[in-house]
C-alpha positions in Angstrom: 21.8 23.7 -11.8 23.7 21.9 -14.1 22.8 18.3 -14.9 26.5 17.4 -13.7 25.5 17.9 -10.6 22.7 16.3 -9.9 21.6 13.4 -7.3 18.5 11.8 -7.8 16.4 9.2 -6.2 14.6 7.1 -8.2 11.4 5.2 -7.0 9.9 2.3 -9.1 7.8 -0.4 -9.5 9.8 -3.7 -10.1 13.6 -4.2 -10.7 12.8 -5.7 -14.3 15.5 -8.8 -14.3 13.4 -9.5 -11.7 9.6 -9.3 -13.2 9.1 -8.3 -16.6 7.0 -5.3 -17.3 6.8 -2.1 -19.8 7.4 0.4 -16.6 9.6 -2.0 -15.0 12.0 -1.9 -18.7 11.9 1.6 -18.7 12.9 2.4 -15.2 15.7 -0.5 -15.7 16.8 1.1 -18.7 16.5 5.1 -17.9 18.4 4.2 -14.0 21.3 2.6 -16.1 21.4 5.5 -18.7 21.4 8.3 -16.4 24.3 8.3 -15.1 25.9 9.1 -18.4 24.2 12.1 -18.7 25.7 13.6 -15.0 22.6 12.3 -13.2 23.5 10.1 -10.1 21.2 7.5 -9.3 19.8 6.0 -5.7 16.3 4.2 -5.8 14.3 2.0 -4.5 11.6 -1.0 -5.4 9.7 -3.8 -4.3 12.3 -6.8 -5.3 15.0 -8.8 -3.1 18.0 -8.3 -1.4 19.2 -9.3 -5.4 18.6 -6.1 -6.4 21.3 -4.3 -4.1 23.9 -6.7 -4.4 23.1 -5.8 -8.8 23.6 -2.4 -8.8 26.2 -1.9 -6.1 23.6 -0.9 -3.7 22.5 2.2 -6.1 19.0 0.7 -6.0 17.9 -1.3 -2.9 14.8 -3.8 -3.0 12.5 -3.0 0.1 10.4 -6.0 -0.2 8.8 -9.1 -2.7 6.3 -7.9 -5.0 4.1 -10.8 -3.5 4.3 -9.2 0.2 0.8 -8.0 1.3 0.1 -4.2 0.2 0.2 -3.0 3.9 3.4 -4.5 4.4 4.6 -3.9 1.2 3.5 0.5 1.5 5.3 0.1 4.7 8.5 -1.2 3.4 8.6 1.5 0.7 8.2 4.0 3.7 10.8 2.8 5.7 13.8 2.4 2.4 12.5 6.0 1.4 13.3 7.1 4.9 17.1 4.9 5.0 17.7 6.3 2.1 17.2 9.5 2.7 18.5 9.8 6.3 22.3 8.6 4.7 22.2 11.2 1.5 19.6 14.2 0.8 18.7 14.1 -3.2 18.6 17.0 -5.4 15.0 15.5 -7.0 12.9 12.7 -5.7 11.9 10.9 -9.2 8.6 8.7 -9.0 8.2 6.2 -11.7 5.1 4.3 -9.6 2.4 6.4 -7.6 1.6 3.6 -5.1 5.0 3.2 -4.0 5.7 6.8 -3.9 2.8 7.9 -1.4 3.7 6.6 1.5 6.8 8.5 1.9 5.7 12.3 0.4 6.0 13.5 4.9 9.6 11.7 4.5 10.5 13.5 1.3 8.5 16.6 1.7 10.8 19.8 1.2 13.1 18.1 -2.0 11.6 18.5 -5.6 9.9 16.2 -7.5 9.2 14.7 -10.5 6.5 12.1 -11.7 6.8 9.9 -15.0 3.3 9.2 -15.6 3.2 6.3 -17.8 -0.3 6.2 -17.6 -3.2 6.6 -15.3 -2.6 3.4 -12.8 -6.9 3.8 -11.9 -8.3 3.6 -15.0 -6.1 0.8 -16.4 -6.8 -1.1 -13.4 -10.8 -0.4 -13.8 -9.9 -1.4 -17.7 -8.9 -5.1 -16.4 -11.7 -5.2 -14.0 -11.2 -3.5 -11.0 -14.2 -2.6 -8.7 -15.0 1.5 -8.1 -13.8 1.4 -4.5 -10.3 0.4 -5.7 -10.3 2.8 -8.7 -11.4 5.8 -6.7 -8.6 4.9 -4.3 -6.0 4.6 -6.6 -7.0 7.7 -8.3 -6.8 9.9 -4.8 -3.4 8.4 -4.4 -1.7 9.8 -8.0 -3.8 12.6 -7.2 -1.8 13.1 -4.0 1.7 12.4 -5.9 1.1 14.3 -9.0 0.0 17.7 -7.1 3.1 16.9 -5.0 5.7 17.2 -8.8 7.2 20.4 -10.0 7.7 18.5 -13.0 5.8 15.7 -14.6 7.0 13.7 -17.3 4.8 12.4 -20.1 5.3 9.7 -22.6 3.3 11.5 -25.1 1.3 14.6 -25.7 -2.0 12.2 -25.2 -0.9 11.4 -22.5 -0.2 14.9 -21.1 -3.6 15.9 -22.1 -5.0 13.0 -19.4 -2.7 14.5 -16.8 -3.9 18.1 -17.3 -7.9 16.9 -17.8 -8.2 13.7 -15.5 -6.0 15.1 -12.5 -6.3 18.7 -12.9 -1.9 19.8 -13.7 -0.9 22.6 -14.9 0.0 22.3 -18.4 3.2 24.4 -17.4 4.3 21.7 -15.3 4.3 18.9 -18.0 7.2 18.0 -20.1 6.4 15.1 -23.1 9.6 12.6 -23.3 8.8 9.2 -24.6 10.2 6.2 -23.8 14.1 5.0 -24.1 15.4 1.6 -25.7 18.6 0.3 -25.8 18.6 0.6 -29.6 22.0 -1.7 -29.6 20.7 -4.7 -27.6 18.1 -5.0 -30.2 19.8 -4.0 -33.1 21.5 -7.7 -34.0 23.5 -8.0 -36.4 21.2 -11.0 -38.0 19.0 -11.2 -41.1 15.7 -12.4 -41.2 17.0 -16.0 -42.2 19.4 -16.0 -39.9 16.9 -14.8 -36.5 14.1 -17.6 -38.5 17.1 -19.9 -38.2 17.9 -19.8 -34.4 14.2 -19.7 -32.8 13.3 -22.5 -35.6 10.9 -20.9 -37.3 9.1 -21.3 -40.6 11.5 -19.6 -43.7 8.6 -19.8 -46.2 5.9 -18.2 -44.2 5.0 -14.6 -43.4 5.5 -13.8 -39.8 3.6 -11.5 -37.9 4.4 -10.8 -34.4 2.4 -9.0 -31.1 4.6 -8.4 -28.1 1.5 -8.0 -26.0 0.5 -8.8 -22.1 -2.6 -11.0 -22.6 -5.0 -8.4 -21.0 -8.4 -6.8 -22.2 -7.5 -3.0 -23.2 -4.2 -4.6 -25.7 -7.1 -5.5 -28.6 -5.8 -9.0 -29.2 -9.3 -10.4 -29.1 -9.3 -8.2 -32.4 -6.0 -9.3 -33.8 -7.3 -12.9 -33.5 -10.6 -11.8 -35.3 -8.3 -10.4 -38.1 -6.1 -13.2 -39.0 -9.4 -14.9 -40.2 -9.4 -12.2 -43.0 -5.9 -12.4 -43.4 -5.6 -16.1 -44.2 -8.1 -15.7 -46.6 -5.5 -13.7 -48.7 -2.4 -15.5 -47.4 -3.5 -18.9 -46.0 0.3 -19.4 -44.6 0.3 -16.4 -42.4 1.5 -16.8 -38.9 0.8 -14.5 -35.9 3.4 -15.1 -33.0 1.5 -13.5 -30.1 4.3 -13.3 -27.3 3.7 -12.6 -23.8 1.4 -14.0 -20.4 -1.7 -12.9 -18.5 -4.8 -14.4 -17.3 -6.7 -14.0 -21.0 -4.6 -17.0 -22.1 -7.1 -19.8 -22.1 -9.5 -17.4 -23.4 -8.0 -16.5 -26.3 -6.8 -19.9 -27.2 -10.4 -21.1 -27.2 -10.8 -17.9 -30.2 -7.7 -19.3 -32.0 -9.4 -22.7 -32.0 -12.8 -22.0 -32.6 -11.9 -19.9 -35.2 -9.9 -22.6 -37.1 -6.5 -20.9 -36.4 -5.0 -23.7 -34.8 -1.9 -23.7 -37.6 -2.0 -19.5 -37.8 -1.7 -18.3 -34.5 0.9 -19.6 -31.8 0.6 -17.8 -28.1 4.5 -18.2 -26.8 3.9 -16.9 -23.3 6.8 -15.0 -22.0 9.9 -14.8 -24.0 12.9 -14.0 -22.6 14.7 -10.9 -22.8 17.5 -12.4 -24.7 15.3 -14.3 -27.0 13.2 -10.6 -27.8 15.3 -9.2 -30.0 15.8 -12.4 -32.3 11.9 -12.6 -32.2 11.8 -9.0 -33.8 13.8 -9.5 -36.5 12.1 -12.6 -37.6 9.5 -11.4 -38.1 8.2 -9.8 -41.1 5.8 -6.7 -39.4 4.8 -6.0 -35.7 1.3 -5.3 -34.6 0.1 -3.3 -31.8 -3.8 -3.4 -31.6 -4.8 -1.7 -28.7 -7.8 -0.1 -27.8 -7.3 1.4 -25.3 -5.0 3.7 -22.8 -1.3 3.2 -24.1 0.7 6.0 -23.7 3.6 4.9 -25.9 4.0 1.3 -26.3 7.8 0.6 -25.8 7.3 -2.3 -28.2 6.9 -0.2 -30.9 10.3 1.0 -30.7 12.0 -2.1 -29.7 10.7 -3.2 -32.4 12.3 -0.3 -35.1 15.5 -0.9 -33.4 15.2 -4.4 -34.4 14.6 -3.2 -38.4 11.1 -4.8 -38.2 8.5 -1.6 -39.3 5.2 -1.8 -36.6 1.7 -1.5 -37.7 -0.1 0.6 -34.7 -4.0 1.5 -34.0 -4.6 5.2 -33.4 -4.7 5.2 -29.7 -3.0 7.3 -27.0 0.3 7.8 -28.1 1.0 5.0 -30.4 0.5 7.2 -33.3 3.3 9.9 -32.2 5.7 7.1 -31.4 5.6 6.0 -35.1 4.3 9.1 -37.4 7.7 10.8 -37.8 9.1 7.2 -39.2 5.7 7.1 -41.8 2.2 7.8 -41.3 1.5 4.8 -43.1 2.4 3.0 -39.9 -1.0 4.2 -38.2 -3.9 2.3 -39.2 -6.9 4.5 -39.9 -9.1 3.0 -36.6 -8.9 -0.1 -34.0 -10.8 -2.9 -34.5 -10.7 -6.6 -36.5 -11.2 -4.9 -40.1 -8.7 -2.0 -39.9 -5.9 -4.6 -38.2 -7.0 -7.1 -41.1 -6.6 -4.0 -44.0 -3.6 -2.9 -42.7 -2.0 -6.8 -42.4 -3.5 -7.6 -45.7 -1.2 -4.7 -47.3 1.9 -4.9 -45.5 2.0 -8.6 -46.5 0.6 -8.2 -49.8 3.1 -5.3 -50.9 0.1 -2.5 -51.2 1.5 -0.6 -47.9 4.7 1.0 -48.3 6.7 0.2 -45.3 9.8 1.8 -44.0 12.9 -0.7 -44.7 15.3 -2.4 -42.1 18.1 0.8 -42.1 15.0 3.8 -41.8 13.4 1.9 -39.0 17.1 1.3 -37.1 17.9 5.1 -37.6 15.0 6.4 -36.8 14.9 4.4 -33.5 18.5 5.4 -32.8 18.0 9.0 -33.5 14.5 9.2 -31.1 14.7 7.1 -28.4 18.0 5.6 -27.5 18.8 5.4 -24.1 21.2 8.5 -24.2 19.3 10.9 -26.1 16.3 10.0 -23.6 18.7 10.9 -20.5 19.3 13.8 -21.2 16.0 14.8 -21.8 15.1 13.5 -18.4 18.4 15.1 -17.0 16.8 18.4 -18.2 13.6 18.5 -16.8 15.4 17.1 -13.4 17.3 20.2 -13.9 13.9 22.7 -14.1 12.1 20.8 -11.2 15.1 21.5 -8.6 15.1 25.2 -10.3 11.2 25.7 -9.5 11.7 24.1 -6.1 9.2 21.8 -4.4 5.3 22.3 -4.3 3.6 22.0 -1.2 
């Protein structure tokens, strides 16, 4: 079938203008780009009445986020049903497992494809979930992964989780990582000029981590390093933008640790102040330890002209090693984050400059060139028809 012919319908998580997430972003972003690359978009996610009146009533919002689960699985039933009883889709796309489950009897017969952008269970079990809950969740992407003729990966770590964790055919997997818009973060500002508008320092090496202020996103370690770093430049300043409930905890590290003047949590930054927060900054850091199957930062981030420093986990290291290799620190931790800082600062590390990191960004993961990636392996699911 060709991809001019398509009709999808796309299930999420969020609708990200109204709660700000990694998945929710990339749903937002690929559901807007799609369309431009002959796939025609319906969907559906837990958000308000807001969402419909947004998008023309192309996606629909079945519920608050803050709804109870039961009601909430119920709701998603019932707008995958509507939906469905007005216009049959060529593919059913699932972007979130939970959401997608409790409609596979109402969309049984109709191919499908899963993003898997990363394994819901063991994150949650990362951040402290009981073993009742994980083993739960894990049956339920069980359910909706062996359901996909396709499933779509963010990296080839992560593919290898889909094909050793949950038991998929490696035949069914398809890696395409993440899209940005490249020009909403591409401004047309210097350095000065981004400093300039958010009123930060001029005279002071910036280091910023986009980061939600939860256990597996190693910023317990990035704390740990600026103590190293100061040594070597005692101005340095680590912006750490984003919220989560390790806030308090990690400002007690910052304080203890004498950091009071290095290291500024911002909480959550708007999407319009993002991109200006990129390009301030001299480097980005992503210090995770663990499960991060792309880490859309990195290339908001490029697209910004600001190179990222990333630890060698999941697929950070594919979404920066074709830019330079010298963008993956050698191992996670406090002392390979404070190595790697130490040299990008100090002039030791060659980093790529403003117009490789833009390019590069542009030429991988805009927002078109990720469509039609997606628009292709749309295209192979409804050509292999549905499992059941």
């Amino acid at each position: 079938m060709s991809t001019q012919d398509i009709k999808s319908l796309q299930i999420g998580m969020h609708w990200f203008p109204e709660r700000a997430g990694g998945l929710d972003r990339m749903y937002y972003t690929l559901v807007g780009a799609l369309p431009g690359a002959g796939v025609a978009v319906r969907g559906v996610v837990a958000g308000s009445a807001r969402v419909a009146q947004d998008t023309g009533g192309a996606i629909r919002g079945f519920g608050p986020a803050a709804q109870s689960l039961p009601r909430r699985l119920l709701n998603a039933r019932a707008a995958l049903r509507d939906t469905l009883r007005n216009e049959r889709p060529d593919v059913v796309s699932s972007h979130f497992a939970l959401y997608t489950f409790p409609g596979l009897d109402v969309t049984r017969g109709i191919p499908q494809v899963s993003h898997f952008q990363g394994p819901w269970a063991d994150e949650s079990h990362v951040e402290g979930a009981d073993s009742i809950g994980q083993r739960t969740k894990r049956m339920l992407e069980q359910r909706v992964y062996a359901r996909s003729s396709r499933l779509i990966v963010l990296s080839e770590a992560f593919g290898q989780i889909l094909t050793t964790r949950y038991n998929i055919p490696a035949e069914r997997v398809r890696v395409v990582p993440g899209c940005v818009d490249v020009d909403q973060f591409s401004l047309p500002l210097s350095r000065t000029d981004a400093r300039r508008r958010l009123q930060l320092p001029q005279d002071r090496p910036i280091v910023l981590a986009v980061r939600r202020l939860v256990r597996r996103m190693g910023l317990e370690d990035l704390i740990e390093a600026i103590k190293r770093v100061k040594a070597k430049q005692p101005d340095v300043l680590l912006l750490i933008a984003g919220k989560g409930r390790l806030a308090d905890e990690l400002q007690g590290r910052i304080t203890e640790a004498g950091l009071d003047d290095n290291v500024r949590l911002l909480g959550f930054v708007a999407d319009r102040h993002l991109a200006s927060l990129y390009r301030a900054a001299d480097i980005s850091i992503v210090p995770t330890v663990a499960l991060e199957g792309f880490g859309l930062i990195t290339v908001e981030s490029l697209a910004s002209g600001t190179p990222v420093l990333v630890t060698p986990v999941g697929g950070l290291p594919e979404a920066v090693a074709g830019l330079s290799t010298d963008l993956v620190l050698p191992a996670t931790g406090a002392d390979a984050i404070a190595d790697g800082l130490i040299g990008a600062l100090g002039g030791t590390l060659k980093l790529p400059d403003e117009a490789a990191c833009r390019k590069y960004a542009r030429d991988n993961f805009d927002t078109s060139v990720i469509a039609r990636r997606v628009a292709a392996v749309y295209g192979e699911a409804i050509s292999a028809g549905p499992v059941h």
